[in-house]
The first five atom37 places (N, CA, C, CB, O) and aatype in JSON, in Angstrom:
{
  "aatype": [20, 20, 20, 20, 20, 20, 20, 20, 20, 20, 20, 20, 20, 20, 20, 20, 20, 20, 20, 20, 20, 20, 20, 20, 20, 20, 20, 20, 20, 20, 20, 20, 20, 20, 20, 20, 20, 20, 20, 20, 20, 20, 20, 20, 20, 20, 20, 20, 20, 20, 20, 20, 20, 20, 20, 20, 20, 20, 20, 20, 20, 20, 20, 20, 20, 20, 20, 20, 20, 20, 20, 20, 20, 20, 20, 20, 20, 20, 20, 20, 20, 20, 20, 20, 20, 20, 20, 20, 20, 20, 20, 20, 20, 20, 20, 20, 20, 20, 20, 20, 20, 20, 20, 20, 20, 20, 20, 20, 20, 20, 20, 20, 20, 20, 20, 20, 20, 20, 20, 20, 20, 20, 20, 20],
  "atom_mask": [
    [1, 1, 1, 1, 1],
    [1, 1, 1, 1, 1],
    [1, 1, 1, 1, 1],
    [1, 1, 1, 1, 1],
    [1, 1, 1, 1, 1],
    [1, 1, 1, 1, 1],
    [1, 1, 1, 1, 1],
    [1, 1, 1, 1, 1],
    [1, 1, 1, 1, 1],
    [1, 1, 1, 1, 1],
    [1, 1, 1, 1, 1],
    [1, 1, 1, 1, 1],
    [1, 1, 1, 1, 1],
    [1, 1, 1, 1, 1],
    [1, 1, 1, 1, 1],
    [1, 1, 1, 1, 1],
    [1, 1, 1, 1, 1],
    [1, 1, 1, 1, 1],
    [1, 1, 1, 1, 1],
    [1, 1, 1, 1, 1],
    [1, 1, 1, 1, 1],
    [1, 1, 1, 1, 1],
    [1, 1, 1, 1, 1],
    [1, 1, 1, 1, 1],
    [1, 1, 1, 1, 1],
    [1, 1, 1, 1, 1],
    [1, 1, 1, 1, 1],
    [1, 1, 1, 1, 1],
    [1, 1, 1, 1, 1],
    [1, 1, 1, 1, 1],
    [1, 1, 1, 1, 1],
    [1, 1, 1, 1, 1],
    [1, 1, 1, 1, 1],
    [1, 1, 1, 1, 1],
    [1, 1, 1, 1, 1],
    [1, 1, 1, 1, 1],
    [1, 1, 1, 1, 1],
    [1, 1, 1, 1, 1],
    [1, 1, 1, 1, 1],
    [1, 1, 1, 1, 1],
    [1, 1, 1, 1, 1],
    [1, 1, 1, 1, 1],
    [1, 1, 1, 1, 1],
    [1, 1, 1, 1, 1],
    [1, 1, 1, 1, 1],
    [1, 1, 1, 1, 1],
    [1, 1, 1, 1, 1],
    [1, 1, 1, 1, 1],
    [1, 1, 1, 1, 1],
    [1, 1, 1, 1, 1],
    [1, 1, 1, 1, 1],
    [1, 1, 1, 1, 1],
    [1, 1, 1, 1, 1],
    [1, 1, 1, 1, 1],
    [1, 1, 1, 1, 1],
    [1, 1, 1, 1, 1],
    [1, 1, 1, 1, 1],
    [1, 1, 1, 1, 1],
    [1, 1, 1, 1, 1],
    [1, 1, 1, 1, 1],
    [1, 1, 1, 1, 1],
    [1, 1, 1, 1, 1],
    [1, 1, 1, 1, 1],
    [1, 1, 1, 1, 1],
    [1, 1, 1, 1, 1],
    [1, 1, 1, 1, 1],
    [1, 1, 1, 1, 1],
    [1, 1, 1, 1, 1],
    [1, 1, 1, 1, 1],
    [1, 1, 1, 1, 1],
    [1, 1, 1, 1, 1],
    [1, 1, 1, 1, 1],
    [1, 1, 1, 1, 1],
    [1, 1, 1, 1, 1],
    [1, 1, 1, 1, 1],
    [1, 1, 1, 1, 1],
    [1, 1, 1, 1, 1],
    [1, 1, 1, 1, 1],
    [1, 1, 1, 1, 1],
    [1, 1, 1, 1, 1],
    [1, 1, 1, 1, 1],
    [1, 1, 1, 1, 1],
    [1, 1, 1, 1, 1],
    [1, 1, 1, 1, 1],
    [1, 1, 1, 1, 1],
    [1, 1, 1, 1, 1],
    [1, 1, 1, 1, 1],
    [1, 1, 1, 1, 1],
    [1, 1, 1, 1, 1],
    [1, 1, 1, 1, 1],
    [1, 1, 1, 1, 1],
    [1, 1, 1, 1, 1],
    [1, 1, 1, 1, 1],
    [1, 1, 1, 1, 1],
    [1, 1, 1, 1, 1],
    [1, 1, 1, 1, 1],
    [1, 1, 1, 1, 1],
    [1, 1, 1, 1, 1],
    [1, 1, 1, 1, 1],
    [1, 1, 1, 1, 1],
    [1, 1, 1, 1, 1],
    [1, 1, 1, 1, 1],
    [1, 1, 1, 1, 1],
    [1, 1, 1, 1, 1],
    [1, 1, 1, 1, 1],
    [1, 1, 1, 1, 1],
    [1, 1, 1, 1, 1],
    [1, 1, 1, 1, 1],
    [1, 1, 1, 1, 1],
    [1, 1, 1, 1, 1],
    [1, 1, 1, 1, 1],
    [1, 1, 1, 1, 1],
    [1, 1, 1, 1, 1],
    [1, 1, 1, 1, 1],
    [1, 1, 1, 1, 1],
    [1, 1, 1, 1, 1],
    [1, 1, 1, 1, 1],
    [1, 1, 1, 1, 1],
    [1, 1, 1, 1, 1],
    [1, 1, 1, 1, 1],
    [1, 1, 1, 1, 1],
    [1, 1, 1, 1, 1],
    [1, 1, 1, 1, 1],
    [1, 1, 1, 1, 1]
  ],
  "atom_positions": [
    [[16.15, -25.44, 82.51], [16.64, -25.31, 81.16], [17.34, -23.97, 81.02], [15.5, -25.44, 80.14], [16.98, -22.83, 81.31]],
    [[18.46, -24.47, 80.49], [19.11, -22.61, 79.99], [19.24, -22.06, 78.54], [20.82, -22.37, 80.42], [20.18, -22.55, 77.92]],
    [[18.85, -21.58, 78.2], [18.54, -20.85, 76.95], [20.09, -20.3, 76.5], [17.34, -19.52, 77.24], [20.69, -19.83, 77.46]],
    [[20.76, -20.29, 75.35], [21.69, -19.8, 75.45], [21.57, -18.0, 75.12], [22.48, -20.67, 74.67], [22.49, -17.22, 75.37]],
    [[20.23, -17.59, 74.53], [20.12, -16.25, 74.21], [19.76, -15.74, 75.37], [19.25, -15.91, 73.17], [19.63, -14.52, 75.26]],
    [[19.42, -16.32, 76.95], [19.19, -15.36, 78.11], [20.54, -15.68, 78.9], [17.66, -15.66, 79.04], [20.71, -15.47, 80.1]],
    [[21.6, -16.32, 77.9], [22.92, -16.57, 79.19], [23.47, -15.4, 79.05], [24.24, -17.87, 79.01], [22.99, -14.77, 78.11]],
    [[24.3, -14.87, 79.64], [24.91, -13.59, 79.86], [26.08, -13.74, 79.11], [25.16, -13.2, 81.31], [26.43, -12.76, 78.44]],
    [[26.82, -14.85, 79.08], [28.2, -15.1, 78.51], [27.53, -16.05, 77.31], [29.48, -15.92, 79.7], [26.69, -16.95, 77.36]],
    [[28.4, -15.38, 76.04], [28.06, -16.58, 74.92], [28.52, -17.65, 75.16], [28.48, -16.43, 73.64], [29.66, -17.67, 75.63]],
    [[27.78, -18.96, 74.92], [28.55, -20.43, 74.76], [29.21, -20.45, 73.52], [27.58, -21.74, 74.8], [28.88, -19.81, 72.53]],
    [[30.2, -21.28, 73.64], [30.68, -21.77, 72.4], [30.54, -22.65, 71.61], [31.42, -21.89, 72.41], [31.39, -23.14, 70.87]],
    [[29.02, -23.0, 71.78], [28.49, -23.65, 70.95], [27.19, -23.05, 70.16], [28.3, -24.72, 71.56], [26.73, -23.74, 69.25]],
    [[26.65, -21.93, 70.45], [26.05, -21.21, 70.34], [26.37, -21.01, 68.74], [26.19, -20.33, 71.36], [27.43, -21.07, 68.12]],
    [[24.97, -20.74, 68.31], [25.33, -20.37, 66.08], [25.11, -19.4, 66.17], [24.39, -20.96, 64.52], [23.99, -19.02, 66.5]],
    [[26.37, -18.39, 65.81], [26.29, -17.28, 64.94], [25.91, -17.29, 63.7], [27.27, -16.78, 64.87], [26.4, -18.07, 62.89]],
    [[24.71, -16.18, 63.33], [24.4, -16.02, 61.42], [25.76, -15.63, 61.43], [23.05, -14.62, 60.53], [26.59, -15.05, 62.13]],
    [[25.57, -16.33, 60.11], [26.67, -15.48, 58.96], [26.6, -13.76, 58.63], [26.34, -16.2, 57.33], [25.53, -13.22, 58.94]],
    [[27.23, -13.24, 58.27], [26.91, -11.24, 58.01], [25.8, -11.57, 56.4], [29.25, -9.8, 57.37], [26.13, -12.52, 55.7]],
    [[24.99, -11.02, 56.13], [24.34, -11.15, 54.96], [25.26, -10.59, 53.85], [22.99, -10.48, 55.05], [26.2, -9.79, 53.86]],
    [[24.63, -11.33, 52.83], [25.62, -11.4, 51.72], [25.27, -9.89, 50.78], [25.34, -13.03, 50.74], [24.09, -9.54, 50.79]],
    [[26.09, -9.18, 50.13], [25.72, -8.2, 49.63], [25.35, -8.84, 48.34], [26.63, -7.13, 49.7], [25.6, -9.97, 47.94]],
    [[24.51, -7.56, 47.6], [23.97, -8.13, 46.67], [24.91, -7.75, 44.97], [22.38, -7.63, 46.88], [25.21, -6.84, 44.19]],
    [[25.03, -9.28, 45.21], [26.08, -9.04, 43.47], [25.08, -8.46, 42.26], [26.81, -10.96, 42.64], [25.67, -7.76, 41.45]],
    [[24.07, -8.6, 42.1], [23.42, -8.1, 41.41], [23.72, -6.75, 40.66], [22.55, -8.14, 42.03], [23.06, -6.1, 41.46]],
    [[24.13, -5.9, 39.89], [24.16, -5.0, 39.5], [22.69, -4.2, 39.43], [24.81, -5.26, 38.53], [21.81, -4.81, 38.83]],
    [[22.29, -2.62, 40.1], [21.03, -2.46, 40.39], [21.71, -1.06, 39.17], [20.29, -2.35, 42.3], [22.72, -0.49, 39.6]],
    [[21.27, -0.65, 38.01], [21.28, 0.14, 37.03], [20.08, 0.92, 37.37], [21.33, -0.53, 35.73], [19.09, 0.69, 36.68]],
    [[19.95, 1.92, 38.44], [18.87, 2.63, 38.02], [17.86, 3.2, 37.13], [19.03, 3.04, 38.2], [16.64, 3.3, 37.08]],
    [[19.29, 3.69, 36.18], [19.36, 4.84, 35.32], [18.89, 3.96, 33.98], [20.99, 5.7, 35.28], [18.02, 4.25, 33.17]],
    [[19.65, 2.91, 34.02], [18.8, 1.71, 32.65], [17.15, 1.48, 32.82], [19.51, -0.24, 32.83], [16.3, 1.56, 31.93]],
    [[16.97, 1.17, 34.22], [15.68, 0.8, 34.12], [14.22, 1.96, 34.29], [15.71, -0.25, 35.16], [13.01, 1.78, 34.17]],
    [[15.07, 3.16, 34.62], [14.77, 4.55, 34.53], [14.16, 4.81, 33.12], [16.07, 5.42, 34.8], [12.99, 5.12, 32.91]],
    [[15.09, 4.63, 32.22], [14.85, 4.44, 30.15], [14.01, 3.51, 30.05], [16.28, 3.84, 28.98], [12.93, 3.77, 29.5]],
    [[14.27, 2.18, 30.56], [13.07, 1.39, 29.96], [11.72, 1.12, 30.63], [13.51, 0.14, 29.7], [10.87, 0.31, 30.24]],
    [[11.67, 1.94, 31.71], [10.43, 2.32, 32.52], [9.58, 3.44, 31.81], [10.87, 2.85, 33.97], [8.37, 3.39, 31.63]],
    [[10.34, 4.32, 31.49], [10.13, 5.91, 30.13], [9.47, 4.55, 28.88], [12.61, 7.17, 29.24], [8.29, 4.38, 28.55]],
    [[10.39, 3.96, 28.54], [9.96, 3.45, 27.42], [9.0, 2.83, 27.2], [10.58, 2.92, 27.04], [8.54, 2.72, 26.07]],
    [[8.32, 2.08, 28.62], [7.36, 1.1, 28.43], [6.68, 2.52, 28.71], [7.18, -0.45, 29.35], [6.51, 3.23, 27.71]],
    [[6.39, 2.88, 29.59], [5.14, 4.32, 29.57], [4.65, 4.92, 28.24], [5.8, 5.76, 30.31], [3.49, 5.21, 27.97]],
    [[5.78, 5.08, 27.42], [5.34, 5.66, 25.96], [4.37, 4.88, 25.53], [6.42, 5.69, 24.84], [3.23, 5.21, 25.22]],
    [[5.1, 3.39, 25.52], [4.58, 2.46, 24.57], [2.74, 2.56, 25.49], [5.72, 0.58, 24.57], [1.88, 3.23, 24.92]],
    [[2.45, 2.01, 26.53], [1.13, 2.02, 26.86], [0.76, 3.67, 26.6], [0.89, 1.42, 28.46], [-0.46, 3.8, 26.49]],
    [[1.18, 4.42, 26.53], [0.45, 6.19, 26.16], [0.09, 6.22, 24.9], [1.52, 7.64, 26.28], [-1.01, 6.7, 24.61]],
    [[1.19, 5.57, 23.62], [0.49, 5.1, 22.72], [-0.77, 4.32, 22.45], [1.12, 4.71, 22.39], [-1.89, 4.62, 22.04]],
    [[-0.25, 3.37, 22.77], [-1.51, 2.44, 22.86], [-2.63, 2.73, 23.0], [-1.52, 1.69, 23.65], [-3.6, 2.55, 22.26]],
    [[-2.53, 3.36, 24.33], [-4.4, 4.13, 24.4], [-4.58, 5.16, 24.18], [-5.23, 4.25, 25.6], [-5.61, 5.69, 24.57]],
    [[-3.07, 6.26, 23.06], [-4.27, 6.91, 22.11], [-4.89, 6.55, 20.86], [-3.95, 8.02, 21.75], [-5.83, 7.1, 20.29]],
    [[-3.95, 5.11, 20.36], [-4.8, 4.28, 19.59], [-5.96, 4.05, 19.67], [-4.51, 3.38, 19.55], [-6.77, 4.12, 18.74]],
    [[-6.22, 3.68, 21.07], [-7.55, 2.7, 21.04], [-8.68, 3.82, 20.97], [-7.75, 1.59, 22.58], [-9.79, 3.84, 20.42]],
    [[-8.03, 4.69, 21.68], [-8.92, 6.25, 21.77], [-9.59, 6.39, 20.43], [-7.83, 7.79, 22.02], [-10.79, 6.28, 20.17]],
    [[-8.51, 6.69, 19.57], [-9.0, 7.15, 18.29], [-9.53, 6.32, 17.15], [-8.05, 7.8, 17.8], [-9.96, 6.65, 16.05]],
    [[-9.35, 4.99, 17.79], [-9.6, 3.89, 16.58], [-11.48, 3.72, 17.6], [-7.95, 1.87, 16.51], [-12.4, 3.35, 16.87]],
    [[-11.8, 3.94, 18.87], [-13.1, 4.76, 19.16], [-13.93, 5.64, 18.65], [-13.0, 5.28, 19.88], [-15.06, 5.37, 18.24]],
    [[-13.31, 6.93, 18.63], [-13.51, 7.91, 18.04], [-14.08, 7.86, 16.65], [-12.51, 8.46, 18.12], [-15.14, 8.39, 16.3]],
    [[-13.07, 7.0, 15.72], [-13.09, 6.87, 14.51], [-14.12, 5.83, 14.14], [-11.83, 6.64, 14.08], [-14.17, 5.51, 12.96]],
    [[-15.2, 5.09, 15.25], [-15.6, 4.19, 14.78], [-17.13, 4.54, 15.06], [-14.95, 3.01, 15.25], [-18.07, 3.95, 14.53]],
    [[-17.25, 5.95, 16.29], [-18.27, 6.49, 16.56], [-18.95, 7.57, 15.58], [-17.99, 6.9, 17.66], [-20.11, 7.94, 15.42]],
    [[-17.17, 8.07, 14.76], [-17.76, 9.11, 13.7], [-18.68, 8.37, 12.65], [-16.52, 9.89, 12.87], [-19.78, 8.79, 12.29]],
    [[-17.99, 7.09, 12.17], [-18.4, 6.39, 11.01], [-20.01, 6.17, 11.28], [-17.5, 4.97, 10.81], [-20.92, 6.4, 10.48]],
    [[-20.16, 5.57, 12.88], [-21.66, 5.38, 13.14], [-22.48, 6.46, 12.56], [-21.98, 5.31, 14.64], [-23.22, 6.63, 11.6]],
    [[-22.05, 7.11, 13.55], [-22.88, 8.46, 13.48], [-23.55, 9.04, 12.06], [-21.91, 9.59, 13.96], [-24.68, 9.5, 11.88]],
    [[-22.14, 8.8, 10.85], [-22.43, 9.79, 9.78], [-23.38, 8.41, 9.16], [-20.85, 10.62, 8.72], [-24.59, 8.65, 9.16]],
    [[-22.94, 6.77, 8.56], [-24.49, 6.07, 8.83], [-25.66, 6.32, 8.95], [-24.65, 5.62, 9.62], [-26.56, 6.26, 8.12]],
    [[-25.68, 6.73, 10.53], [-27.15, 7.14, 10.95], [-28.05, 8.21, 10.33], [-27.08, 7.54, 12.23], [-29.26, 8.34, 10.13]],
    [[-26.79, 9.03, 10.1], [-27.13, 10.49, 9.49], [-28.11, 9.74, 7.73], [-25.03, 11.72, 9.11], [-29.21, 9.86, 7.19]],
    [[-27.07, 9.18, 7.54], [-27.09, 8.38, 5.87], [-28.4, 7.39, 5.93], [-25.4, 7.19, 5.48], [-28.93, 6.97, 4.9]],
    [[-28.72, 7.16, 6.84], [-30.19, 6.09, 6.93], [-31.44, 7.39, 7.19], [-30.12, 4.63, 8.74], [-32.6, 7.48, 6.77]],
    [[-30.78, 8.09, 7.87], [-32.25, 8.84, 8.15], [-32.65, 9.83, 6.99], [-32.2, 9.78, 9.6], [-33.75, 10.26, 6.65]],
    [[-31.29, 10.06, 6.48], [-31.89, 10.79, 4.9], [-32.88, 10.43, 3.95], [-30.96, 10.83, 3.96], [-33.82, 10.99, 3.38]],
    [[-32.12, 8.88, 3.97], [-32.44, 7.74, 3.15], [-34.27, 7.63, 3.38], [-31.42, 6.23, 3.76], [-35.19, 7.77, 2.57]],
    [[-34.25, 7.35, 4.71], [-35.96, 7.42, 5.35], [-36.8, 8.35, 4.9], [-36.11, 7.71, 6.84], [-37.95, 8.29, 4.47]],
    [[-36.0, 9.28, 5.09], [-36.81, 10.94, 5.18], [-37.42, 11.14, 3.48], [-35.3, 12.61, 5.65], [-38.48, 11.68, 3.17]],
    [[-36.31, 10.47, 2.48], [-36.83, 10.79, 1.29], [-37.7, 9.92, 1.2], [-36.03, 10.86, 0.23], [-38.89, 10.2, 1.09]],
    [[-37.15, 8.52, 1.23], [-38.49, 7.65, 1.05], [-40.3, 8.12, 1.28], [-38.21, 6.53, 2.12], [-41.25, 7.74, 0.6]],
    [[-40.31, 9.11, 2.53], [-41.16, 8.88, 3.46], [-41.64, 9.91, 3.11], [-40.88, 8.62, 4.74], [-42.78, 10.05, 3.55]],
    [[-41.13, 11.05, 2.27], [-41.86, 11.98, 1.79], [-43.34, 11.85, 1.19], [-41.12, 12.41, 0.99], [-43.4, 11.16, 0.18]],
    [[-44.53, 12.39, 1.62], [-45.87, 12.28, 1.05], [-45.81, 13.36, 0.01], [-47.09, 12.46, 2.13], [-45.59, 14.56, 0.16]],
    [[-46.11, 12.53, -1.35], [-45.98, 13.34, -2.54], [-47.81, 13.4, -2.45], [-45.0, 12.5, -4.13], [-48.64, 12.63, -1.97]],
    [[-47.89, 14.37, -2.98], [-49.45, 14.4, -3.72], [-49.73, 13.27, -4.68], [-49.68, 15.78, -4.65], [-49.01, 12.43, -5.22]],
    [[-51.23, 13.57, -4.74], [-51.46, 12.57, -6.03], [-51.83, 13.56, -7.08], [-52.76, 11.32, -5.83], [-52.01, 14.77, -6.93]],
    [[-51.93, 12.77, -8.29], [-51.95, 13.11, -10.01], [-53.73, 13.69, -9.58], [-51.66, 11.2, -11.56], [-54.6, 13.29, -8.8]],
    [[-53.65, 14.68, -10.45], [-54.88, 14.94, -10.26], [-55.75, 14.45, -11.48], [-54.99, 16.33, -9.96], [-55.37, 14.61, -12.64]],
    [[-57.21, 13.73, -11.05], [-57.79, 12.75, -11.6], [-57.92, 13.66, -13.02], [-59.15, 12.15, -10.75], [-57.54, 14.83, -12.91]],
    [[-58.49, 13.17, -14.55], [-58.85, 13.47, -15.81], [-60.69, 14.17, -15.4], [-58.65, 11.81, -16.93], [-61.45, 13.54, -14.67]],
    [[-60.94, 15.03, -15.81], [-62.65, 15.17, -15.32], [-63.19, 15.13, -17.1], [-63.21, 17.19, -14.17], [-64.31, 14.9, -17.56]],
    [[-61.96, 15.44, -17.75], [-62.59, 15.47, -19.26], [-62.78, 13.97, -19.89], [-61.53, 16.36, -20.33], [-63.42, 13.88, -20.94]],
    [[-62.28, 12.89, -19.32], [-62.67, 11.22, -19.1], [-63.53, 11.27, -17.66], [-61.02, 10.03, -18.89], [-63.07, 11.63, -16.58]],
    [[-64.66, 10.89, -17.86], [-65.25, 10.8, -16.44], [-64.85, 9.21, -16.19], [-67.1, 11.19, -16.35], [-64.81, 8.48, -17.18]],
    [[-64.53, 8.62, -14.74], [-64.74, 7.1, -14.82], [-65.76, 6.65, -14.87], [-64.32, 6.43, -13.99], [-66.59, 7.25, -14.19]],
    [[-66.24, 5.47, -15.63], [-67.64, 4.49, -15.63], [-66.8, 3.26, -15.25], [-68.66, 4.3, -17.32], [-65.91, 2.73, -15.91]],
    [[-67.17, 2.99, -14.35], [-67.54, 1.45, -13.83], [-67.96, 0.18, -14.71], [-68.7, 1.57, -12.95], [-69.12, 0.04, -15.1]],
    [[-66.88, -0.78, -15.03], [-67.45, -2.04, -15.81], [-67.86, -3.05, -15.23], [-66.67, -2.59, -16.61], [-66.96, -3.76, -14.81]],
    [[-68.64, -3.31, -15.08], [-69.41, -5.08, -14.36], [-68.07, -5.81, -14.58], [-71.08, -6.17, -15.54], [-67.39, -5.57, -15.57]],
    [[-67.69, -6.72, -13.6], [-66.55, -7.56, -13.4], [-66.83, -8.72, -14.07], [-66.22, -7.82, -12.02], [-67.99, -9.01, -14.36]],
    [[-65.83, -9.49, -14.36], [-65.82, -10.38, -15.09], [-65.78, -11.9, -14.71], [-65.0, -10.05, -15.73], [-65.87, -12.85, -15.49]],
    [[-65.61, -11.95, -13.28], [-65.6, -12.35, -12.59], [-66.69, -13.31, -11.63], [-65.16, -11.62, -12.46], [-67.34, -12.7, -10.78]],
    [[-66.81, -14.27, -11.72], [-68.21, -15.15, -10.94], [-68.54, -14.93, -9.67], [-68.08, -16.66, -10.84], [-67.73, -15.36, -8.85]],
    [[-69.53, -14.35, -9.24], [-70.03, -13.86, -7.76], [-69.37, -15.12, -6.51], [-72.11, -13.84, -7.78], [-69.47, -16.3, -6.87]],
    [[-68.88, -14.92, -5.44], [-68.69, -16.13, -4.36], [-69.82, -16.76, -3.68], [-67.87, -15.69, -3.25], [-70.59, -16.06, -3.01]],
    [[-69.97, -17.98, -3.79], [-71.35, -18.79, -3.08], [-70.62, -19.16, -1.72], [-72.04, -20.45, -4.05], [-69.51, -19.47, -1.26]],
    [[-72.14, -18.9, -1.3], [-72.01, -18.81, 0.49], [-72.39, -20.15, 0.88], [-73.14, -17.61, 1.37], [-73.43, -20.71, 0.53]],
    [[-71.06, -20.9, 2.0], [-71.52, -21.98, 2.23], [-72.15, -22.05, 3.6], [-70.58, -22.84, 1.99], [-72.59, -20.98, 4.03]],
    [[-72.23, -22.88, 4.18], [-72.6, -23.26, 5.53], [-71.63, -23.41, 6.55], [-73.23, -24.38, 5.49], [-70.72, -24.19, 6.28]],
    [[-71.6, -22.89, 7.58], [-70.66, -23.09, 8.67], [-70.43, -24.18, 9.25], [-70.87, -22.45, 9.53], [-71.39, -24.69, 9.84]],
    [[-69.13, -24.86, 9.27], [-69.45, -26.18, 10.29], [-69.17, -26.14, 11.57], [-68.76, -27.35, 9.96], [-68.04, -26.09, 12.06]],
    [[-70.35, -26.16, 12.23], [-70.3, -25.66, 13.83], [-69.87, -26.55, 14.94], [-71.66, -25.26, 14.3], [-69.53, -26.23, 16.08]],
    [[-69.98, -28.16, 14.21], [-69.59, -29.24, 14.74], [-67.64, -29.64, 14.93], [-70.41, -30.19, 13.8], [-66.74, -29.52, 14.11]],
    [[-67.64, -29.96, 15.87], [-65.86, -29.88, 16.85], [-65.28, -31.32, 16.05], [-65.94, -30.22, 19.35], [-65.92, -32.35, 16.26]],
    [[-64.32, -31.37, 15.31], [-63.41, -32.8, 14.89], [-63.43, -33.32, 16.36], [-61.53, -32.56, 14.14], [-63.91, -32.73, 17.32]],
    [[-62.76, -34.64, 16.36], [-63.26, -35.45, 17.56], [-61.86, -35.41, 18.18], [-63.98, -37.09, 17.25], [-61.7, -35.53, 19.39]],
    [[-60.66, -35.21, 17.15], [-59.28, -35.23, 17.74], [-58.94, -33.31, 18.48], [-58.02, -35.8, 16.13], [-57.89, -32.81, 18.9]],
    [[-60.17, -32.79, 18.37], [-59.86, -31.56, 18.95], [-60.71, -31.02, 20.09], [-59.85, -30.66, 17.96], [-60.87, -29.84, 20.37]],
    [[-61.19, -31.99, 20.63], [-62.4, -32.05, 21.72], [-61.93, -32.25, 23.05], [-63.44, -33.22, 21.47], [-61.03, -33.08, 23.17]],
    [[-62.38, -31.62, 24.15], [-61.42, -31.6, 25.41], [-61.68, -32.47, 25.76], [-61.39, -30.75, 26.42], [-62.84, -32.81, 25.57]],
    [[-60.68, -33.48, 26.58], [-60.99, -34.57, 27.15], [-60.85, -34.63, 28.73], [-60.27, -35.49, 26.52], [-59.86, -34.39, 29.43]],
    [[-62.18, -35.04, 29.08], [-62.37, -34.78, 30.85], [-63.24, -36.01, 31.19], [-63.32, -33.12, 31.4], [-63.74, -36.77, 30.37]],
    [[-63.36, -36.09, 32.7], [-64.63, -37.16, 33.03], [-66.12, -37.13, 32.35], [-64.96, -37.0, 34.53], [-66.82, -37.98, 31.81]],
    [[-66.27, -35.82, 32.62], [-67.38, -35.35, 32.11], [-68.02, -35.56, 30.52], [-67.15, -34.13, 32.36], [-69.18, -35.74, 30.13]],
    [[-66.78, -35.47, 29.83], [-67.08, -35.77, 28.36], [-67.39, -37.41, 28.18], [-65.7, -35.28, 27.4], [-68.36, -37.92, 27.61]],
    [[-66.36, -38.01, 28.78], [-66.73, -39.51, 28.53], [-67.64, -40.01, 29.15], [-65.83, -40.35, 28.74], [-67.96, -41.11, 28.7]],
    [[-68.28, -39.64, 30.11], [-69.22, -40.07, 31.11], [-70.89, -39.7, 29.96], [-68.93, -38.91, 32.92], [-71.8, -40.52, 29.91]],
    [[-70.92, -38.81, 29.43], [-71.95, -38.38, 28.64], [-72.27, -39.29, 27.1], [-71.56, -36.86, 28.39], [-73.35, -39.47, 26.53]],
    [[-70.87, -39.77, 26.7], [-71.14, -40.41, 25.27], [-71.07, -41.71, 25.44], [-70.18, -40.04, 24.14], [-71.24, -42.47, 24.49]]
  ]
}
């Protein structure tokens, strides 16, 4: 077999590439230079937005927290008490109320709450 890329002399049947095509494209550095600047702003913005719309959402917590624990702190204050009358002494009135009667315990198990095993049925 002869290869025509190890023959020494080109055949003339042999395919030449074509030369590559230049590129029609217009390449604007300098345009995409500006709107490379431009998109950078735009994301530098952006996250000092988000930064500060952070910031601004940690202050709000914070002063809240501040605002609940005040809130606590007064609540939670131990005031004294009124100091009692000694020139009214208290007397005690018998209640008006009917004493509670003491019943009996029921020590015995409902039958729907009784464990159920061999053992139990084997016995009754």
């Amino acid at each position: 077999m002869n290869f025509w890329w190890r023959q020494k002399e080109p055949n003339k049947f042999c395919l030449i590439k074509p030369p590559v095509k230049k590129n029609t494209i217009p390449i604007d550095l300098k345009l995409r230079a500006v709107e490379r600047a431009r998109f950078a702003h735009q994301v530098a913005e952006k996250r000092r937005l988000i930064k500060q719309y952070k910031m601004e959402r940690e202050r709000q917590q914070k002063f809240e927290e501040e605002e609940e624990i005040k809130r606590l702190r007064k609540e939670l204050i131990p005031k004294a008490q009124l100091m009692p009358y000694f020139d009214r002494p208290f007397v005690p009135r018998r209640s008006e109320k009917q004493p509670t009667v003491p019943r009996e315990p029921k020590f015995c198990v409902p039958r729907h709450k009784t464990i159920k095993c061999c053992r139990c049925h084997s016995m009754t």
